[in-house]
C-alpha positions as CSV (number, residue, x, y, z in Angstrom):
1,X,0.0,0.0,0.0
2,X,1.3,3.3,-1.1
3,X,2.9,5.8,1.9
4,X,0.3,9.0,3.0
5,X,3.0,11.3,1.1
6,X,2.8,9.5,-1.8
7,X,-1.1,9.6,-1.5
8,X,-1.6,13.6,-0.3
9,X,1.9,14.4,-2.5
10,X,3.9,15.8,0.7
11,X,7.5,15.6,1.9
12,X,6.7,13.3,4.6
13,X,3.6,11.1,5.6
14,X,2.4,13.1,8.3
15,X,-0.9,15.4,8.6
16,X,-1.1,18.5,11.1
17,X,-4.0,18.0,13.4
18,X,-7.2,19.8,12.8
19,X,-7.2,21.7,16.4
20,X,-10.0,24.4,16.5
21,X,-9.0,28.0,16.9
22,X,-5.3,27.1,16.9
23,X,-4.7,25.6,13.3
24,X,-5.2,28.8,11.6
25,X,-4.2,29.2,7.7
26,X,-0.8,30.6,8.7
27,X,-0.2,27.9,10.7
28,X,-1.6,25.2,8.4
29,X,0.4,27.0,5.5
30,X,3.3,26.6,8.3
31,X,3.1,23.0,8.3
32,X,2.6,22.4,4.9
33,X,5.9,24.6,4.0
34,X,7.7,22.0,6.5
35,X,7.3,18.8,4.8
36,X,3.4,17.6,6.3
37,X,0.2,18.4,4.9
38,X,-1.2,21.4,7.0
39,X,-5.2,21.7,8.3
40,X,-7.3,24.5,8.3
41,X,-9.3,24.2,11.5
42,X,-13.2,24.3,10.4
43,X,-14.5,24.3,13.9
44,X,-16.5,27.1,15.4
45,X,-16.0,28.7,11.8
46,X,-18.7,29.8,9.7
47,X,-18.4,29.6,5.7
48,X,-17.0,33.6,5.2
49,X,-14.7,33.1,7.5
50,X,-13.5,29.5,6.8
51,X,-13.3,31.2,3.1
52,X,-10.7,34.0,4.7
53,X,-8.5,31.3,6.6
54,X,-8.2,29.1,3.3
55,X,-7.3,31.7,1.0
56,X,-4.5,33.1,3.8
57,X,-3.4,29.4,3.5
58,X,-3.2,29.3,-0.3
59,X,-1.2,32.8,-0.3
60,X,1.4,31.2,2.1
61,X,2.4,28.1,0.6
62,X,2.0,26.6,-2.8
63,X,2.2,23.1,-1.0
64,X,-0.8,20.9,-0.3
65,X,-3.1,21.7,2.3
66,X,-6.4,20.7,3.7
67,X,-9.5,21.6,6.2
68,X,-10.6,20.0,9.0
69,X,-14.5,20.2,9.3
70,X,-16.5,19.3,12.3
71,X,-19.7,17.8,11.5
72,X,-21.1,19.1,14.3
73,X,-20.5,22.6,13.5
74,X,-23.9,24.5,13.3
75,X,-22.3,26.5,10.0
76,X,-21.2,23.2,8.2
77,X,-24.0,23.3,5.1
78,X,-21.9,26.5,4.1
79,X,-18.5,25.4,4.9
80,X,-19.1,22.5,3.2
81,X,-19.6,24.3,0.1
82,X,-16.9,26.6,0.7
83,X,-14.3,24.5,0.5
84,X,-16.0,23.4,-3.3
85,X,-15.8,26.8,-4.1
86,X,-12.3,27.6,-2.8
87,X,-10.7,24.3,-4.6
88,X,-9.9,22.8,-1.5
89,X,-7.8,19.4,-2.6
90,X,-8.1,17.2,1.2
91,X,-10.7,17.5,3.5
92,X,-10.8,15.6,6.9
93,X,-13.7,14.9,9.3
94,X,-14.8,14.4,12.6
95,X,-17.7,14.2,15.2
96,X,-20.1,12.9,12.5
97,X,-21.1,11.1,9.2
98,X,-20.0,13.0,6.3
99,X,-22.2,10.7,4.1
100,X,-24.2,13.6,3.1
101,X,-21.8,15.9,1.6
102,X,-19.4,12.3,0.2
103,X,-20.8,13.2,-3.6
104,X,-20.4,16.7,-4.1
105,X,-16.8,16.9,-2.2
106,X,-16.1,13.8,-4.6
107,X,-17.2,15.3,-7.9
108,X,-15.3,18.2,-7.0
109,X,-12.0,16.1,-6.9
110,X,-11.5,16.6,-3.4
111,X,-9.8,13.7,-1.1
112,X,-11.8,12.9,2.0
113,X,-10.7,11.3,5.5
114,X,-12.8,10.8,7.9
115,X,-11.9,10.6,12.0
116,X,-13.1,7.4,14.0
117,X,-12.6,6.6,17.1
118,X,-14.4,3.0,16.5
119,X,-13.7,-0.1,14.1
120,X,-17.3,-0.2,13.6
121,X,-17.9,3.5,12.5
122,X,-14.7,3.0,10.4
123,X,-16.7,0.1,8.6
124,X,-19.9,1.7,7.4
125,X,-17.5,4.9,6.1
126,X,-15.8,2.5,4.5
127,X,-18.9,1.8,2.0
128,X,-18.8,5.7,1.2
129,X,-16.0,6.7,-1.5
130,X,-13.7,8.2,1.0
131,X,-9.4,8.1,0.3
132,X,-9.0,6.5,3.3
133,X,-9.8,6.4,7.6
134,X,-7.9,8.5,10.4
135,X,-7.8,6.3,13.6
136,X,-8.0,8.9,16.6
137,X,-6.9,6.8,19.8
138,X,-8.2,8.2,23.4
139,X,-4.2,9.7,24.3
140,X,-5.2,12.8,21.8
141,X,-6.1,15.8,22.9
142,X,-9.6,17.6,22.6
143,X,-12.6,15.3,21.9
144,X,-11.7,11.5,22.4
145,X,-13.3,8.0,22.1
146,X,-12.3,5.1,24.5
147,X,-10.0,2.8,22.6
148,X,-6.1,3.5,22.9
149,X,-4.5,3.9,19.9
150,X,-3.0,0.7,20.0
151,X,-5.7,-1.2,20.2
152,X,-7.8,1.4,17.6
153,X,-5.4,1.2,15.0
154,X,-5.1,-2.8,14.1
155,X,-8.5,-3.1,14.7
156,X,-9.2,-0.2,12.0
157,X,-7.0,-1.9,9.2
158,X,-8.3,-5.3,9.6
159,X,-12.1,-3.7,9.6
160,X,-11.7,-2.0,6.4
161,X,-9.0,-4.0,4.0
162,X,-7.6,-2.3,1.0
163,X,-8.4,1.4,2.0
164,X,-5.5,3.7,3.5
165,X,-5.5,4.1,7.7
166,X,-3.8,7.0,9.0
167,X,-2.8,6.1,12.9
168,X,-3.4,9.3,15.4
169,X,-3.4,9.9,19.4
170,X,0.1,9.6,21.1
171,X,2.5,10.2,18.0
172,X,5.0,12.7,19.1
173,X,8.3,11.2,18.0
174,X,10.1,8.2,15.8
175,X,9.3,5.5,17.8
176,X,5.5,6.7,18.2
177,X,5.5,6.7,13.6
178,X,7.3,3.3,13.7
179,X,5.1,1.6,15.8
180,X,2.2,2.8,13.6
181,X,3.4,1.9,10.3
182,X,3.8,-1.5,12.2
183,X,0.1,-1.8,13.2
184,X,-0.1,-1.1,9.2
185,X,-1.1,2.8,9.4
186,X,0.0,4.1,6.3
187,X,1.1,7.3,8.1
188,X,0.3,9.3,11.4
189,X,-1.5,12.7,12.3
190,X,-0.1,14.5,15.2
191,X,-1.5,17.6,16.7
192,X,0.2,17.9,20.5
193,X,4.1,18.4,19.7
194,X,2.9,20.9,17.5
195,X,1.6,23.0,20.0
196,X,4.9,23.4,20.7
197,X,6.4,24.9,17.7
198,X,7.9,28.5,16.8
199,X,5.2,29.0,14.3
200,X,1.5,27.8,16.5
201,X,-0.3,30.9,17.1
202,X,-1.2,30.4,20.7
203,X,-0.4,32.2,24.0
204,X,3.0,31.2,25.4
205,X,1.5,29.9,28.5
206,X,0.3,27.5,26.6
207,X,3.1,26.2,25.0
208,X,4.9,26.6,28.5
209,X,2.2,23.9,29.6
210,X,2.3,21.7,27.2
211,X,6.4,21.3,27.5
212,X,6.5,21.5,31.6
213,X,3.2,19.0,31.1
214,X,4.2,14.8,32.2
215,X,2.1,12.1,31.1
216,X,-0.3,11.9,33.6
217,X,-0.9,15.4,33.3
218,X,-4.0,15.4,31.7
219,X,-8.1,14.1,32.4
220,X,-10.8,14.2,30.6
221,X,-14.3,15.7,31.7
222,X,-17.2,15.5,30.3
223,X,-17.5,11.7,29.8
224,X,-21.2,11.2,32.0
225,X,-22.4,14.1,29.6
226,X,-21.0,11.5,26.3
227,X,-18.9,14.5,25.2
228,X,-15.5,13.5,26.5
229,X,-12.5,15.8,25.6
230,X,-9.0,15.6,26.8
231,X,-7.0,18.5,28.1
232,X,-4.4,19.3,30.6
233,X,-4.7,19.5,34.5
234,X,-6.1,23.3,35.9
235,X,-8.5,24.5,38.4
236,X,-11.1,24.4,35.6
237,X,-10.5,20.7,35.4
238,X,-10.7,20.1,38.7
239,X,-13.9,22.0,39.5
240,X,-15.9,20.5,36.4
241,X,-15.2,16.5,37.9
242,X,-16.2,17.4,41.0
243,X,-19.7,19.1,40.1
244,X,-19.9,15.6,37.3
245,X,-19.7,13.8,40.5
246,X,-22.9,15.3,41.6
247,X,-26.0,15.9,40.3
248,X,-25.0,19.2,39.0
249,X,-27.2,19.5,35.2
250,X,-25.2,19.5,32.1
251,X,-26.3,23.0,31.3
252,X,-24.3,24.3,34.2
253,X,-21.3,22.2,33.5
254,X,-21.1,23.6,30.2
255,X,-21.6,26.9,31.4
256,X,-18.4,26.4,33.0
257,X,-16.0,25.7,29.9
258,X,-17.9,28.3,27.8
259,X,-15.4,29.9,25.7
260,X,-12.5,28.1,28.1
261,X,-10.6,26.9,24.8
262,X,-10.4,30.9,23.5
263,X,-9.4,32.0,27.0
264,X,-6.6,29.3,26.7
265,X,-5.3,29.9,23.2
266,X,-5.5,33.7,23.4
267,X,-5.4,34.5,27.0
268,X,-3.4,31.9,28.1
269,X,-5.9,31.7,31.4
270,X,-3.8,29.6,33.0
271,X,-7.0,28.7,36.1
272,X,-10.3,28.2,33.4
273,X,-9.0,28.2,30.3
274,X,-8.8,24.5,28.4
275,X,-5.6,23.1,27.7
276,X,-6.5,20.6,24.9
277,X,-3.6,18.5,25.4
278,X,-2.9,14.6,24.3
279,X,-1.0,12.6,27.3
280,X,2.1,12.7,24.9
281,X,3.0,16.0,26.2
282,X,5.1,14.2,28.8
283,X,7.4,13.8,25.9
284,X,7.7,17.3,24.4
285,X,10.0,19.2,26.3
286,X,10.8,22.1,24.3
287,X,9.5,24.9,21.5
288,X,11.0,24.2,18.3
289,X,10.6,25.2,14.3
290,X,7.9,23.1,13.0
291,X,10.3,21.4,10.8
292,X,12.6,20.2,13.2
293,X,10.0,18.6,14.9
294,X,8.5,16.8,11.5
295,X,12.9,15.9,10.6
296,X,13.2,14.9,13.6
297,X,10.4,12.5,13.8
298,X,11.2,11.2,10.1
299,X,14.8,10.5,10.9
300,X,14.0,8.8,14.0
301,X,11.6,6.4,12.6
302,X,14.3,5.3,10.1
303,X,16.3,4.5,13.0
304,X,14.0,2.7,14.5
305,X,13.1,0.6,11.4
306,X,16.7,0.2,11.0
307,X,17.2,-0.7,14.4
308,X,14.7,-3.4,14.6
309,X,15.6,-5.0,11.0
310,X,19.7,-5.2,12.6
């Protein structure tokens, strides 16, 4: 099975992380110009101004990019024709069927990949025309499903023979890409070590976080409510599973991370902002160019390989 560069046409068979109101198109064009294919973030967007972050994208790189869009989104009839309109080339997906937007993305020559967290959700995509599956284990940041990435993954390939799997959740280094090609992903989407990178638009308290941030470091809330998401340790955290432990209605618990990703990513409110954070931050321990990070990954996966076939 061909490589996810030879597939999207990057350097390297990696794809940047759709992470809402962080993978902006500067950053996705970032990305793109190091060597990986580069995500415009489609969350929380609506179609104008999904429109505006493309075409910043497109005047930034003349590599190949793509948008994330959440299915969820209450804007996602209009992005979904905006990114017909705007000749996007890749589009990924997640929280959601895309089944109902499959022919016209098709027709318009775009590649599609959806996110599961689920063999069995991976499955019934697999009757739609899509380019291949992304396999999102629990260890990501942001929303999350149950099953560990190593477990996910194998479980995706042998559930949908013949179409390209793309392993995700707790890839941050060589060893991390090796041992997905290994459970036969044909390449790996990473989103966490590039929070911490020169060229990701958030606050610096952030990325200070995310690099001081061990692998236990993170929880997830939100699981009684079925809308688990991932994110480092705070006071936020910590107030929102205690009130889940009581009776507390989910209308209050959400009033409590309303707008706490935006006070993270542009304040950098350090008490209720939300950290969306995978548990492989334990292994990123400093800020680096984007392209170090994607080299540095590349060249240790070789090593590995090479390591294992000695």
């Amino acid at each position: 099975m061909k490589k996810l560069n030879e597939i999207l046409g990057t350097e390297f068979p990696i794809i940047q992380g759709g992470m809402a109101n962080i993978a902006t198109g500067a950053f996705a064009a970032a990305c793109s110009n190091a060597g990986a294919l580069g995500l415009v973030a489609g969350g929380g967007l609506d179609g104008e101004s999904l429109r505006k972050e493309i075409r910043a994208a497109r005047a930034a790189t003349d590599k190949p990019f793509g948008v994330n869009l959440m299915l969820m989104n209450p804007h996602i009839d209009e992005c979904a024709r905006v990114v017909i309109e705007e000749g996007v080339s890749v589009i990924t997906t997640g929280a959601g069927n895309p089944a109902k937007y499959i022919e016209a993305w098709k027709a318009a020559g775009i590649k599609v990949f959806p996110v599961v967290a689920a063999p069995i959700l991976a499955k019934r995509l697999a009757r739609l025309p899509i380019d291949g599956i992304i396999a999102e284990g629990t260890e990501s940041g942001g929303h999350v499903g149950e099953a560990t990435t190593m477990a996910l993954v194998p479980a995706v390939v042998d559930a949908v023979p013949g179409l390209p799997v793309i392993a995700a959740g707790g890839i941050a280094d060589g060893r991390g890409m090796a041992a997905a090609f290994a459970l036969g992903a044909c390449g790996v989407q990473i989103g966490t070590c590039l929070l911490a990178s020169e060229e990701c638009p958030i606050h610096q308290n952030y990325k200070e976080k995310v690099v001081s941030a061990g692998v236990n470091d993170t929880v997830v809330t939100g699981r009684p409510a079925g809308a688990p998401v991932r994110c480092l340790k705070n006071k936020m955290t910590k107030k929102y599973l205690e009130l889940e432990r009581t009776d507390t209605k989910r209308d209050e618990l959400e009033a409590l991370t309303l707008g706490s990703l935006r006070r993270a990513v542009f304040d950098g409110d350090v008490d209720t902002g939300s950290f969306m954070c995978g548990q492989v931050a334990g292994m990123v321990h400093e800020v680096r160019p984007v392209r170090a990070i994607l080299e540095d990954m590349m060249a240790g996966c070789r090593s590995v390989i090479a390591g294992l076939e000695a």
